[in-house]
LUMROSE-319349 format. One record per residue: residue number from 1; residue in three letters; x, y, z of N, C-alpha, C in turn. Coordinates in steps of 0.1 Angstrom, whole numbers, padded with zeros to 4 digits. Example, Ala and Ser with C-alpha at 12.3 -4.5 7.8 and 13.67 -1.06 7.14 Angstrom:
REM LUMROSE-319349
[node 1,'ALA',[0132,-0057,0078],[0123,-0045,0078],[0132,-0033,0078]]
[node 2,'SER',[0128,-0022,0071],[0137,-0011,0071],[0129,0000,0079]]
This chain:
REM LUMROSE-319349
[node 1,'UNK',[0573,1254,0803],[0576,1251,0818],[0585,1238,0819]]
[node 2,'UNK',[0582,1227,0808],[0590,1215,0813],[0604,1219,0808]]
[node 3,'UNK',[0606,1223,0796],[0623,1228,0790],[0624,1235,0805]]
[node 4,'UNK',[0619,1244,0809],[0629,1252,0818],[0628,1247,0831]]
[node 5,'UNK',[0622,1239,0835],[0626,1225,0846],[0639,1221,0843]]
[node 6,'UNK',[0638,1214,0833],[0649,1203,0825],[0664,1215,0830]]
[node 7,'UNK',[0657,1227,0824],[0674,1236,0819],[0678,1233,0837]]
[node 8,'UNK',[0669,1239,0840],[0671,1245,0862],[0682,1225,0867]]
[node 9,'UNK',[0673,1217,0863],[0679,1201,0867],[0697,1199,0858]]
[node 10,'UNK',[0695,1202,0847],[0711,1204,0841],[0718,1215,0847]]
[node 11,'UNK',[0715,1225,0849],[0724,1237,0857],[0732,1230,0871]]
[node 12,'UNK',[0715,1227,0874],[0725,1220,0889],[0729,1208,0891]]
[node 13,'UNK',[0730,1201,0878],[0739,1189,0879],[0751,1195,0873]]
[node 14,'UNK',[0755,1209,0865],[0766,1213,0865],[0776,1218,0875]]
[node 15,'UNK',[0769,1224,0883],[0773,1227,0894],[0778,1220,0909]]
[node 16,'UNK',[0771,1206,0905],[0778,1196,0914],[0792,1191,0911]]
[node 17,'UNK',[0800,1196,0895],[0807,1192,0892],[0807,1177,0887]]
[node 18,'UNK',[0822,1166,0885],[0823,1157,0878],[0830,1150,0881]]
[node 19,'UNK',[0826,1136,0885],[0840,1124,0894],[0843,1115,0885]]
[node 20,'UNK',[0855,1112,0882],[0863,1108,0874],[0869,1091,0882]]
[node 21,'UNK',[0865,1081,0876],[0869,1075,0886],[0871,1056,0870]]
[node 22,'UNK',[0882,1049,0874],[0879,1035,0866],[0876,1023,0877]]
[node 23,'UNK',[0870,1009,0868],[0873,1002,0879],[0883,0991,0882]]
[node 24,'UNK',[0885,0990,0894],[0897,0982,0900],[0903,0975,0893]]
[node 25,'UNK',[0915,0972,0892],[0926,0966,0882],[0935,0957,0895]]
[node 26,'UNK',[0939,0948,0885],[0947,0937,0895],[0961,0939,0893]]
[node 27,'UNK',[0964,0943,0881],[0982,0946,0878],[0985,0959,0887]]
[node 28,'UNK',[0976,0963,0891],[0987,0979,0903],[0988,0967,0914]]
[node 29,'UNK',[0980,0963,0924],[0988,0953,0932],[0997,0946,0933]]
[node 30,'UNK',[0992,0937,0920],[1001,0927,0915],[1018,0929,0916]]
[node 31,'UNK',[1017,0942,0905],[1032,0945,0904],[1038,0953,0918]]
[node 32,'UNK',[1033,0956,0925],[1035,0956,0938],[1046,0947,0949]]
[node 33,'UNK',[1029,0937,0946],[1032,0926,0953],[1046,0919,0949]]
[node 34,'UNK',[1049,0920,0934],[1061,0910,0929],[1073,0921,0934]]
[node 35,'UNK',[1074,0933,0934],[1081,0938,0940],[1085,0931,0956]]
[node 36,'UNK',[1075,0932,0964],[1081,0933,0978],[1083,0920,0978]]
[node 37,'UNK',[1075,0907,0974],[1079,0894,0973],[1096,0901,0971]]
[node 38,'UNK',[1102,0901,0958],[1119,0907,0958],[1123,0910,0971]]
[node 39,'UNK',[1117,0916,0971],[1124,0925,0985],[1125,0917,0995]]
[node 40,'UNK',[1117,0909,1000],[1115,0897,1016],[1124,0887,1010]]
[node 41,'UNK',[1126,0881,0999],[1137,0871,0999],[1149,0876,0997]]
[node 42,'UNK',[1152,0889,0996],[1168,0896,0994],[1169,0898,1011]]
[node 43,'UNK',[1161,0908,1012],[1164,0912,1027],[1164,0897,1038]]
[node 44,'UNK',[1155,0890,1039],[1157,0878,1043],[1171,0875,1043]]
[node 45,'UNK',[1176,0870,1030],[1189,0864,1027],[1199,0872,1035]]
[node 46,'UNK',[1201,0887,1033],[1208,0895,1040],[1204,0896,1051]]
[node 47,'UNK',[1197,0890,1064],[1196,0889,1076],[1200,0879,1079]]
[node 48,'UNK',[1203,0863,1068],[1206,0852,1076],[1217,0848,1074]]
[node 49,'UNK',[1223,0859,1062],[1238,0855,1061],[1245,0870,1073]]
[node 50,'UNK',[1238,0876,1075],[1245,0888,1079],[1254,0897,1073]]
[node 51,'UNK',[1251,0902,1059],[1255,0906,1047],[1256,0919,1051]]
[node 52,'UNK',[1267,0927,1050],[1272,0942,1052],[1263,0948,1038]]
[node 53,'UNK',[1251,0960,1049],[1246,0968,1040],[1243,0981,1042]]
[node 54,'UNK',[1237,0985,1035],[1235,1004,1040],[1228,1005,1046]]
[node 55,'UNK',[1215,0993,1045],[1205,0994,1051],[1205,0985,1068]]
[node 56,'UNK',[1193,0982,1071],[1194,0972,1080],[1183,0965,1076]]
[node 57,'UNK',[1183,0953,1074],[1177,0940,1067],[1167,0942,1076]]
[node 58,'UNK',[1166,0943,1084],[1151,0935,1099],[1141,0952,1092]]
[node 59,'UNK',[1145,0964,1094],[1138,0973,1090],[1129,0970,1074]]
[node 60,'UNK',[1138,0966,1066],[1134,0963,1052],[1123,0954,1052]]
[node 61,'UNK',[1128,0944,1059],[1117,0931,1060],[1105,0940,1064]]
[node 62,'UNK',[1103,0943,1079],[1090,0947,1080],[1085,0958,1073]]
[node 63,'UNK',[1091,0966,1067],[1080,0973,1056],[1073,0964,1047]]
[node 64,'UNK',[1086,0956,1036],[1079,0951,1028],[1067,0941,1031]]
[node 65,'UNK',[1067,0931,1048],[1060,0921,1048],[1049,0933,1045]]
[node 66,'UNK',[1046,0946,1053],[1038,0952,1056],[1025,0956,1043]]
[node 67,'UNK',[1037,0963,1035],[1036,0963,1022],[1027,0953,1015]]
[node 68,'UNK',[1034,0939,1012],[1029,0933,1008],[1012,0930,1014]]
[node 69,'UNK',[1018,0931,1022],[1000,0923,1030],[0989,0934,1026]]
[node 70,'UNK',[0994,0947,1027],[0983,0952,1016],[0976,0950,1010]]
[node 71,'UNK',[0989,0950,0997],[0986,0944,0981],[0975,0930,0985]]
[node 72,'UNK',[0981,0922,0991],[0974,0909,0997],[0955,0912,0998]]
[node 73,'UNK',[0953,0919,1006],[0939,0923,1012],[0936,0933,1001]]
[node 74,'UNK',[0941,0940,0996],[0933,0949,0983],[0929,0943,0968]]
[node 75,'UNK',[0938,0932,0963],[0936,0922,0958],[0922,0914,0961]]
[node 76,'UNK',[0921,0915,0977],[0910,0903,0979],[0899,0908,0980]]
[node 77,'UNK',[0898,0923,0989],[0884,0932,0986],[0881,0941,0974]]
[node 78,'UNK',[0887,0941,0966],[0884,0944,0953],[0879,0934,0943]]
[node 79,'UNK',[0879,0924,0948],[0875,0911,0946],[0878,0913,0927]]
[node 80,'UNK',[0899,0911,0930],[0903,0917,0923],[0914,0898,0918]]
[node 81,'UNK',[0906,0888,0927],[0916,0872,0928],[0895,0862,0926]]
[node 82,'UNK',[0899,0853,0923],[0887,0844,0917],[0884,0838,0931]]
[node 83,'UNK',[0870,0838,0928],[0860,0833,0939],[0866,0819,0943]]
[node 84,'UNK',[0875,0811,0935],[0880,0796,0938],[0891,0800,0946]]
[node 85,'UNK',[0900,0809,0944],[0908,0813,0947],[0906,0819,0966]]
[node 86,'UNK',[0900,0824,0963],[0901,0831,0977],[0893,0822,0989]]
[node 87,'UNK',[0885,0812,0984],[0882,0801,0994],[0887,0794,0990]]
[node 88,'UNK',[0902,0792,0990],[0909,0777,0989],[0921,0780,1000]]
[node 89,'UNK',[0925,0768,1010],[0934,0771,1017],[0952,0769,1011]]
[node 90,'UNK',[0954,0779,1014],[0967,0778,1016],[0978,0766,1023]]
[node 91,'UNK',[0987,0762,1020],[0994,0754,1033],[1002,0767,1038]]
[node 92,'UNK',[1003,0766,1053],[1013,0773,1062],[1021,0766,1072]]
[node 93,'UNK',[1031,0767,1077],[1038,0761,1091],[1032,0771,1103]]
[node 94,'UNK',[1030,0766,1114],[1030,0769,1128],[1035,0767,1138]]
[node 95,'UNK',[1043,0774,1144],[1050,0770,1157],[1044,0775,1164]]
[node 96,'UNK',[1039,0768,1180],[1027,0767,1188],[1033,0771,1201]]
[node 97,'UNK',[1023,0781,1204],[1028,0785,1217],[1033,0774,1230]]
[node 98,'UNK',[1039,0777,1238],[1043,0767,1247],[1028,0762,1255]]
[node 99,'UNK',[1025,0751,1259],[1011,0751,1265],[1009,0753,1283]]
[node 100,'UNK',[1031,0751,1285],[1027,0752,1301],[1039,0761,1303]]
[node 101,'UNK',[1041,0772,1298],[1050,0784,1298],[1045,0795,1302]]
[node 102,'UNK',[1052,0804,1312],[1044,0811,1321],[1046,0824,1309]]
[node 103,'UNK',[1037,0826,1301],[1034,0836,1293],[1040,0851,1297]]
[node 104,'UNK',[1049,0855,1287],[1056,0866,1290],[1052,0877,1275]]
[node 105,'UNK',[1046,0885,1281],[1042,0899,1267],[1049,0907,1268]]
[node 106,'UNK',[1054,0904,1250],[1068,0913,1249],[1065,0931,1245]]
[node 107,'UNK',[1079,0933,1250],[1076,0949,1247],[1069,0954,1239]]
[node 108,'UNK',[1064,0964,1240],[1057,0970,1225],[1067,0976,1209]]
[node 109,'UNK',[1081,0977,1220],[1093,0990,1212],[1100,0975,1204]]
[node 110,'UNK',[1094,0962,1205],[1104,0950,1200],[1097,0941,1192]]
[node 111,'UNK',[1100,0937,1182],[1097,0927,1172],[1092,0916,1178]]
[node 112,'UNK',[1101,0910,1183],[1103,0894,1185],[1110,0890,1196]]
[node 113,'UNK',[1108,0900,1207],[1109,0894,1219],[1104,0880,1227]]
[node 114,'UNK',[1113,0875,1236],[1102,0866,1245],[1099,0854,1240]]
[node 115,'UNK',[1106,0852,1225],[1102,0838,1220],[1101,0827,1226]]
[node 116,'UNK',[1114,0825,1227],[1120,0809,1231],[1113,0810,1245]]
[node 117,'UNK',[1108,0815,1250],[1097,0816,1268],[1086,0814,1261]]
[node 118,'UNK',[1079,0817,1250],[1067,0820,1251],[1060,0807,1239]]
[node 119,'UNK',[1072,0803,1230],[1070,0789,1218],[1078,0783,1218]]
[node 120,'UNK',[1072,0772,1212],[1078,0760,1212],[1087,0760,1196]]
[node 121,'UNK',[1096,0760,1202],[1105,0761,1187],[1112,0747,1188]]
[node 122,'UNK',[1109,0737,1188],[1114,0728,1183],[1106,0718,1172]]
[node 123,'UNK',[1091,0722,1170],[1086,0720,1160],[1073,0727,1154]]
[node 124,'UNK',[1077,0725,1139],[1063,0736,1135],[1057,0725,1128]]
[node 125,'UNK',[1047,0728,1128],[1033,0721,1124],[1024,0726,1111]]
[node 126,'UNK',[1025,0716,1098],[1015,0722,1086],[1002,0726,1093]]
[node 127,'UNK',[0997,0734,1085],[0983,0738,1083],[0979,0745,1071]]
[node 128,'UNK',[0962,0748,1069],[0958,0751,1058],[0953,0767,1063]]
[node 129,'UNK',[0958,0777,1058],[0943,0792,1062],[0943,0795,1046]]
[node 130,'UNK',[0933,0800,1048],[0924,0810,1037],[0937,0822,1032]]
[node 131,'UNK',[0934,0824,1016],[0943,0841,1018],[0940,0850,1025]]
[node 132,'UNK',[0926,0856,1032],[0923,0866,1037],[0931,0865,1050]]
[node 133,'UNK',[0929,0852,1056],[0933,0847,1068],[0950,0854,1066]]
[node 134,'UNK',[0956,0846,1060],[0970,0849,1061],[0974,0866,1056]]
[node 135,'UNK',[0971,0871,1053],[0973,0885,1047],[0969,0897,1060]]
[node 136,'UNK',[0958,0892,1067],[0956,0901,1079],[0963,0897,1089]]
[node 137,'UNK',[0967,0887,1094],[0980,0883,1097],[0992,0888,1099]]
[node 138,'UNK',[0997,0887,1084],[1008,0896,1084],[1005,0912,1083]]
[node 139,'UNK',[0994,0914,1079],[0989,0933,1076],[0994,0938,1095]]
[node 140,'UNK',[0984,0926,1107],[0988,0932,1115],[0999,0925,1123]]
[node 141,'UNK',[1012,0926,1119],[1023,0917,1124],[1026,0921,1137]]
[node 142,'UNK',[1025,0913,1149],[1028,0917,1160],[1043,0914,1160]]
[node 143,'UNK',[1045,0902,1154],[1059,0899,1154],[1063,0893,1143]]
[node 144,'UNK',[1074,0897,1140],[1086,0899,1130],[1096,0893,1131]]
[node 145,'UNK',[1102,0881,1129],[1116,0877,1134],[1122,0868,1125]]
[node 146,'UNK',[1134,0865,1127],[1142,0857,1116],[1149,0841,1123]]
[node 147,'UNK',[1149,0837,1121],[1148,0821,1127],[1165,0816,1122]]
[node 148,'UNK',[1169,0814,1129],[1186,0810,1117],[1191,0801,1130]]
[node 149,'UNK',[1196,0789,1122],[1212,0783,1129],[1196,0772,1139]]
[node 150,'UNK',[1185,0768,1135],[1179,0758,1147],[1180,0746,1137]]
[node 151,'UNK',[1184,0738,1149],[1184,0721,1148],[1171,0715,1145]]
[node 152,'UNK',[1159,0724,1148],[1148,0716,1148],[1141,0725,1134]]
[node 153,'UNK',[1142,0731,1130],[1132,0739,1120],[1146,0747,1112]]
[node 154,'UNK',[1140,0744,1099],[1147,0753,1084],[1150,0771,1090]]
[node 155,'UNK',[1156,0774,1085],[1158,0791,1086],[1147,0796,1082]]
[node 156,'UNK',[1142,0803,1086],[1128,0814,1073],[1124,0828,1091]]
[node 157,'UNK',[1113,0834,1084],[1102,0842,1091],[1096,0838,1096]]
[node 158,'UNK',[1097,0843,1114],[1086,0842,1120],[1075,0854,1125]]
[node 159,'UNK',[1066,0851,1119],[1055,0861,1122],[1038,0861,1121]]
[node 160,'UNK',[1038,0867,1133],[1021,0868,1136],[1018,0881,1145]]
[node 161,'UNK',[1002,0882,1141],[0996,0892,1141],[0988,0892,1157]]
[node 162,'UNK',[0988,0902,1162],[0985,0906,1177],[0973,0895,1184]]
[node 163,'UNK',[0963,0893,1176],[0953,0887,1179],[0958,0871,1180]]
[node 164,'UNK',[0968,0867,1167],[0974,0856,1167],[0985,0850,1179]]
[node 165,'UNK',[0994,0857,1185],[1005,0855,1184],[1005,0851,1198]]
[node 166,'UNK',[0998,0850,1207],[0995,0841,1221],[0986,0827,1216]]
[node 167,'UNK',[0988,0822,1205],[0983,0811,1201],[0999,0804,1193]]
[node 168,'UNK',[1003,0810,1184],[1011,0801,1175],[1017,0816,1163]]
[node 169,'UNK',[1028,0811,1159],[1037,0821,1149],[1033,0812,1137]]
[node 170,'UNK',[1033,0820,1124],[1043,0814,1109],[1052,0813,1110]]
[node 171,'UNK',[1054,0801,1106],[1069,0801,1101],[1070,0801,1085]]
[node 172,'UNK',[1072,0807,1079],[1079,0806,1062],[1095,0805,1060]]
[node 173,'UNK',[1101,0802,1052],[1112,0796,1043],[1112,0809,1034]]
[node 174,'UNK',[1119,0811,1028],[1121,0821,1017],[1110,0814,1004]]
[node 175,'UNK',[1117,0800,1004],[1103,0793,0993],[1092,0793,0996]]
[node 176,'UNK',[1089,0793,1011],[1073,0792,1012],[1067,0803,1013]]
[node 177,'UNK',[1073,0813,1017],[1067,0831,1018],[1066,0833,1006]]
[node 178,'UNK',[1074,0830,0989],[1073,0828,0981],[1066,0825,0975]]
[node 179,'UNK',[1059,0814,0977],[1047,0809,0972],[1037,0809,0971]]
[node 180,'UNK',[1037,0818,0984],[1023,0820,0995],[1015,0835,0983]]
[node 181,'UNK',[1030,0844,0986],[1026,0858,0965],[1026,0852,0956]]
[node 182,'UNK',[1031,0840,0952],[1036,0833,0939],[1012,0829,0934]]
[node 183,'UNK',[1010,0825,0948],[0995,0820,0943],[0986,0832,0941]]
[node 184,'UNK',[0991,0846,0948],[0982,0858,0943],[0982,0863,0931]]
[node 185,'UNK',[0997,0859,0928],[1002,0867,0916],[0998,0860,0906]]
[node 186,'UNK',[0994,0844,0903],[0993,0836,0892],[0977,0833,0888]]
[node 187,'UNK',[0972,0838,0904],[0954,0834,0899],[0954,0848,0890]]
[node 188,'UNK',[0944,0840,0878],[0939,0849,0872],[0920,0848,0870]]
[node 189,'UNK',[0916,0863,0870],[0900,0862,0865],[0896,0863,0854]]
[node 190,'UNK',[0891,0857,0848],[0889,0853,0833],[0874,0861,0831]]
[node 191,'UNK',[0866,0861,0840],[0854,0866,0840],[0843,0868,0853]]
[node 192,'UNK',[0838,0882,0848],[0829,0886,0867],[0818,0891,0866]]
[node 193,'UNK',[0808,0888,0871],[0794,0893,0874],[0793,0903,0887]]
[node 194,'UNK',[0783,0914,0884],[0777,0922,0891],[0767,0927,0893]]
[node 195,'UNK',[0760,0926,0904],[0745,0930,0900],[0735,0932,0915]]
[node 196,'UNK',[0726,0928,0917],[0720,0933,0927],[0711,0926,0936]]
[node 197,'UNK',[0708,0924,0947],[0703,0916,0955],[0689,0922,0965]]
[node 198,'UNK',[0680,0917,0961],[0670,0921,0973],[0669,0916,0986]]
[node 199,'UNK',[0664,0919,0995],[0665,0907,1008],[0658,0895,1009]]
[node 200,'UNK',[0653,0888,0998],[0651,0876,0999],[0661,0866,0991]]
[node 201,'UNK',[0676,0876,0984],[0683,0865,0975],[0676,0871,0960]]
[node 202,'UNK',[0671,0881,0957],[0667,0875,0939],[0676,0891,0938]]
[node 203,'UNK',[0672,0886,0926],[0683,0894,0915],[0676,0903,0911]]
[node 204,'UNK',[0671,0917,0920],[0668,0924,0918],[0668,0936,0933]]
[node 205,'UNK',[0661,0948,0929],[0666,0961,0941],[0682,0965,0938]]
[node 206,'UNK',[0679,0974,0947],[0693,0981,0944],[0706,0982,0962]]
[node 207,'UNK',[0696,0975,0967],[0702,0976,0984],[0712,0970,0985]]
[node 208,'UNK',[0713,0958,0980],[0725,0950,0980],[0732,0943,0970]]
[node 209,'UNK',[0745,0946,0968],[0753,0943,0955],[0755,0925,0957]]
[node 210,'UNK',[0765,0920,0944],[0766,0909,0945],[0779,0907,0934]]
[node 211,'UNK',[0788,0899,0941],[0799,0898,0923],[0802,0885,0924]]
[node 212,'UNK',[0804,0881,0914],[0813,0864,0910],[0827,0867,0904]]
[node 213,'UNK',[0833,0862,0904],[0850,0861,0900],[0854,0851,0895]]
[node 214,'UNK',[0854,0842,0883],[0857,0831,0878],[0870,0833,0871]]
């Protein structure tokens, strides 16, 4: 009787078939990411020189930021970048909304309408965010825009995400958008724990997972 239990429990685990699956790797992003990084400082360049192309530069840009910010956030929930890494801030620039500017919401069909009414473009301001912070950000870009020819601020990208962008834009440089992939692309994890959590914290049950990233 127990053999032919056993056979009846293997039949029907044949029958459920077989999932084939590895786990998460950091070079598919990675090489991604170094891709579209290429791509925002070419297309960039060809938007600020206004360089005769097949394409149109402002289209290019927003795929790739799009693109990238992906890579960005799949890197970070695959907890696929080191636990030091992903709570350490970033430096960013900010240009701040106007504080006594009669707020104007730009079209839906347009990038970067409404600026110069709605921020202060005469100065941007350092700050520190998180990578998660800056990657949903750009994942959800409300606005997209290219900055060229101001007296008060370097040429680069301006952009921020819907929730953001009635508070303050990014501003990046080609070097500092640069940098910003240059630190996803360079952390590396040397070693990671996995395991399991009960609801008081101990290291046991099966309810709740737990990983380290060193």
């Amino acid at each position: 009787m127990q053999e032919e239990e056993i056979e009846r429990q293997l039949e029907e685990m044949r029958k459920l078939g077989s999932v084939s699956s590895s786990e998460w790797q950091s070079y598919t992003w990675k090489n991604e990411l170094a891709e579209q990084k290429r791509r925002i400082v070419l297309h960039l360049g060809e938007a600020l020189t206004d360089a005769k192309t097949e394409h149109n530069p402002y289209h290019m840009l927003e795929r790739a930021i799009g693109v990238a910010a992906v890579c960005m956030r799949r890197l970070i929930e695959c907890r696929l970048v080191t636990d030091r890494f992903r709570d350490t801030a970033l430096e960013v620039h900010e240009v701040h909304a106007k504080a006594d500017a009669d707020w104007r919401e730009p079209f839906i069909s347009r990038a970067a309408s409404e600026i110069f009414n709605n921020y202060d473009l005469t100065a941007r301001h350092a700050d520190n965010r998180n990578p998660k912070v800056i990657s949903d950000k750009m994942l959800h870009a409300r606005v997209i825009g290219v900055l060229s020819g101001s007296t008060y601020m370097p040429d680069g990208l301006l952009i921020a995400s819907d929730t953001q962008s009635k508070t303050q834009l990014f501003h990046f440089t080609d070097v500092e958008i640069a940098s910003i992939f240059d630190a996803f692309l360079n952390d590396r994890v040397r070693s990671s724990t996995d395991g399991y959590l009960d609801r008081d914290g101990n290291v046991q049950g099966t309810r709740k997972v737990f990983a380290t990233r060193d």
